[in-house]
C-alpha positions in Angstrom: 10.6 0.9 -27.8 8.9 3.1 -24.9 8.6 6.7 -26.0 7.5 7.8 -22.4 8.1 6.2 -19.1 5.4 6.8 -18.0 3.0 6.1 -19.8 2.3 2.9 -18.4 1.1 5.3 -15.1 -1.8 6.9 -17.3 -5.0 5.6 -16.3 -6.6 7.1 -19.8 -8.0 4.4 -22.1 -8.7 5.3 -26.0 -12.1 2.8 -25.8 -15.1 4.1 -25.2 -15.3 2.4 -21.9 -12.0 2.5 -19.7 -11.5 -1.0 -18.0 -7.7 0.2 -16.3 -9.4 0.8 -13.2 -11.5 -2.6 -13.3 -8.5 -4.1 -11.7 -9.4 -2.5 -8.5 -12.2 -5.1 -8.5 -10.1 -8.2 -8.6 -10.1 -8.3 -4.6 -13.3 -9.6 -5.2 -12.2 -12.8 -7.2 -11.1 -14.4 -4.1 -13.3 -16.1 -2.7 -13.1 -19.0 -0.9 -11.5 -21.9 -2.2 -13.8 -25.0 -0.1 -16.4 -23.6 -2.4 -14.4 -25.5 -5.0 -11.5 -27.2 -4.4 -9.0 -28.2 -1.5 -6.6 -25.7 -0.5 -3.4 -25.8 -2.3 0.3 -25.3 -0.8 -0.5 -21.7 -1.7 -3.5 -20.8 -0.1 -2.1 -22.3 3.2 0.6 -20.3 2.7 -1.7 -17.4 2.1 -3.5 -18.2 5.3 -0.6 -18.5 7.6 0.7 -15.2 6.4 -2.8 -13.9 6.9 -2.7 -15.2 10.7 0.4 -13.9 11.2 -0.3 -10.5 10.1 -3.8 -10.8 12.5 -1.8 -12.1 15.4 0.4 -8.8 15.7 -2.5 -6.3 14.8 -5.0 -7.6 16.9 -3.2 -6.9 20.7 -3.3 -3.8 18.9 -7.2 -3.1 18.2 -9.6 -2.9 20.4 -12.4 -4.2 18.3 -12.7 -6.9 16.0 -13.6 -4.1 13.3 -10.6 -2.7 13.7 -8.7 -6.3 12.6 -11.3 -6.8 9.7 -10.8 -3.4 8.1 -6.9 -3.5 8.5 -7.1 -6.7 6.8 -9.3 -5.5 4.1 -7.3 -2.7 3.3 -4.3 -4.8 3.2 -5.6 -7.7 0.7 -6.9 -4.4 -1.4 -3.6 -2.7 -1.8 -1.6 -6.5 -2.0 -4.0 -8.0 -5.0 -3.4 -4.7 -6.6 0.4 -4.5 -6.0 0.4 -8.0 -7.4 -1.9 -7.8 -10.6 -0.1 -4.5 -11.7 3.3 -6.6 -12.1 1.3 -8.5 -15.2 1.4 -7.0 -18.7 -1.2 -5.0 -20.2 -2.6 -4.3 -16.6 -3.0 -1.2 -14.9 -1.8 -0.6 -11.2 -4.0 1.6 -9.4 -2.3 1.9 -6.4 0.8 2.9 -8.6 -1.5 6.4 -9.3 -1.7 9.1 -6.5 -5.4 8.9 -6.1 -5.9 5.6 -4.9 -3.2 6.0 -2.2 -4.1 9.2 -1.4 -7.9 8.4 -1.0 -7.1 5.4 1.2 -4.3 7.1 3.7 -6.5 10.5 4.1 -10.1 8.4 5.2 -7.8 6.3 7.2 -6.3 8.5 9.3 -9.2 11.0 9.3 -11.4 9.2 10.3 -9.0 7.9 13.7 -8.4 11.6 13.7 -11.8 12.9 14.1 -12.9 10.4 16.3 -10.0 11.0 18.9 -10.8 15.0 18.3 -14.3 14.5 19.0 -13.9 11.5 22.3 -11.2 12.4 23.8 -10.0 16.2 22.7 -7.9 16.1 25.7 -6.5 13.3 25.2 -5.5 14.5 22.0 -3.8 17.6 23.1 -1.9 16.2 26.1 -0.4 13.9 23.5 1.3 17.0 21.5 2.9 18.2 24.1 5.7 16.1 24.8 6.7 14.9 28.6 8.6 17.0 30.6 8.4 20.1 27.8 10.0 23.6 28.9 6.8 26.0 29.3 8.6 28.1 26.4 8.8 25.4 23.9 5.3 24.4 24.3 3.8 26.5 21.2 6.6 25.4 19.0 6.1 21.8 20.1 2.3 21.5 19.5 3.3 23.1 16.1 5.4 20.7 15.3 3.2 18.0 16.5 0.4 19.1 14.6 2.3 19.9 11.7 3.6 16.0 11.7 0.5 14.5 12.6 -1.4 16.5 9.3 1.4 15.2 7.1 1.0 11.3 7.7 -1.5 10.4 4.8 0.9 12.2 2.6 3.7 10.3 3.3 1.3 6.8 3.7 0.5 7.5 0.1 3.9 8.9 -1.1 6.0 6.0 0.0 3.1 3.6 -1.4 3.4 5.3 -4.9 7.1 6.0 -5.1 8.1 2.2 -4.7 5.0 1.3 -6.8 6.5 3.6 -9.7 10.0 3.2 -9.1 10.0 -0.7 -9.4 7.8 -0.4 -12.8 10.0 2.2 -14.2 12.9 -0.5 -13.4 10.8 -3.2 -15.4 10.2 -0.7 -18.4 13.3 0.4 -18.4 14.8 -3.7 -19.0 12.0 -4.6 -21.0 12.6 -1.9 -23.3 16.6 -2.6 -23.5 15.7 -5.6 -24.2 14.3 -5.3 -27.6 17.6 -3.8 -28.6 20.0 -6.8 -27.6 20.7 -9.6 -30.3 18.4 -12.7 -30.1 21.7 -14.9 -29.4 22.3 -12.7 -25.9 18.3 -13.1 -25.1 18.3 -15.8 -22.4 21.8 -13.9 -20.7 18.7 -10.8 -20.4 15.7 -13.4 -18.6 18.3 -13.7 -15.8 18.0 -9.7 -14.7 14.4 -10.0 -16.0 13.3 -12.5 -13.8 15.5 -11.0 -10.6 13.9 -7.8 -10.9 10.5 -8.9 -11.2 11.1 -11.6 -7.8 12.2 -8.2 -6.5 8.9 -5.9 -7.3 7.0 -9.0 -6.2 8.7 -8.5 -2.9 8.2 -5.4 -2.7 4.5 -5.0 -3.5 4.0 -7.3 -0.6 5.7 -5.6 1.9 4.4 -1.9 0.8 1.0 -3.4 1.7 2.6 -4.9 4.9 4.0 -1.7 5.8 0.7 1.1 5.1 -1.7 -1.4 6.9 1.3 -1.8 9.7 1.7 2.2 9.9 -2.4 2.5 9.8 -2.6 -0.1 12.8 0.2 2.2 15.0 -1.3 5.6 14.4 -4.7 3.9 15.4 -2.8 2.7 18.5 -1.3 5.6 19.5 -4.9 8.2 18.9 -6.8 5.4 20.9 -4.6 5.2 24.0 
């Protein structure tokens, strides 16, 4: 029985050395499979996803830097979605910081490089088209005001589905216990829907912060 939902969110370890946030450092277990083996069913599958997602971000960039650090970011947030969904494993990207830390050097750094190019570039695009001359202070307000608030939401929406989907599991794990062995395989059918279900959605919640990364990038280089 779970005392505290969320617990399983505490990235506090009673051992001397805390290894929740080592999990941050499985990206790096991928490596190439030719070192090794021949590509399995999965790893193409892997790779055509990959291909596609390169393929609709790169008309997008101007740079192949641009594509490679997209992608980067996206395999770090997926391996982490997908790693938290095992027991006795934290989820980083389930805890504000890592979110936050990713969305604000993100979009600062497209910010201060559009500030610093092309500052009126950057002003011409609060103001929107065909603006009445009165509304112009409220509209660059508003502008800014939106503009300043896009990390936030990058890493709100990432953690909210993150913590919403484990609460979920926790939630049916726990009511579990309770329920008489004889009704136990009735339970693995929920069980195993929900958790088909937070795989989904940790891929798409990387899909969509990388997506959302490669559009404000778009729209503060042209």
């Amino acid at each position: 029985m779970v005392l505290n939902l969320f617990s399983i969110f505490d990235p506090v370890s009673p051992s001397i050395f805390s290894s929740n946030w080592l999990s941050l450092l499985s990206v790096t277990l991928w490596v190439p499979v030719t070192l090794w083996a021949s590509n399995s069913r999965v790893s193409y599958s892997f790779i055509i996803f990959l291909d596609t997602l390169v393929g609709q971000i790169g008309p997008l960039m101007k740079s192949m830097s641009g594509i490679l650090i997209t992608v980067s970011m996206f395999l770090l947030i997926l391996v982490n979605n997908v790693f938290g969904l095992l027991p006795y494993i934290f989820t980083p990207t389930s805890h504000p910081v890592l979110p936050v830390t990713l969305a604000l050097v993100g979009w600062l750094a497209l910010f201060l490089y559009t500030l610093i190019n092309f500052p009126q570039f950057y002003m011409a695009h609060l103001v929107p088209t065909s603006t009445p001359p009165a509304l112009l202070p409220f509209m660059v307000l508003i502008e800014s005001t939106s503009n300043m608030i896009r990390p936030l939401t990058l890493a709100v929406r990432l953690t909210a589905n993150l913590v919403a989907g484990h609460l979920l599991l926790s939630i049916l794990m726990s009511a579990s216990a309770m329920v008489p062995w004889v009704l136990m395989p009735l339970m693995a059918v929920p069980q195993s829907l929900l958790c088909i279900l937070e795989l989904a959605v940790a891929c798409i919640q990387a899909y969509v912060f990388s997506i959302l990364m490669t559009l404000y990038y778009t729209e503060m280089s042209y």
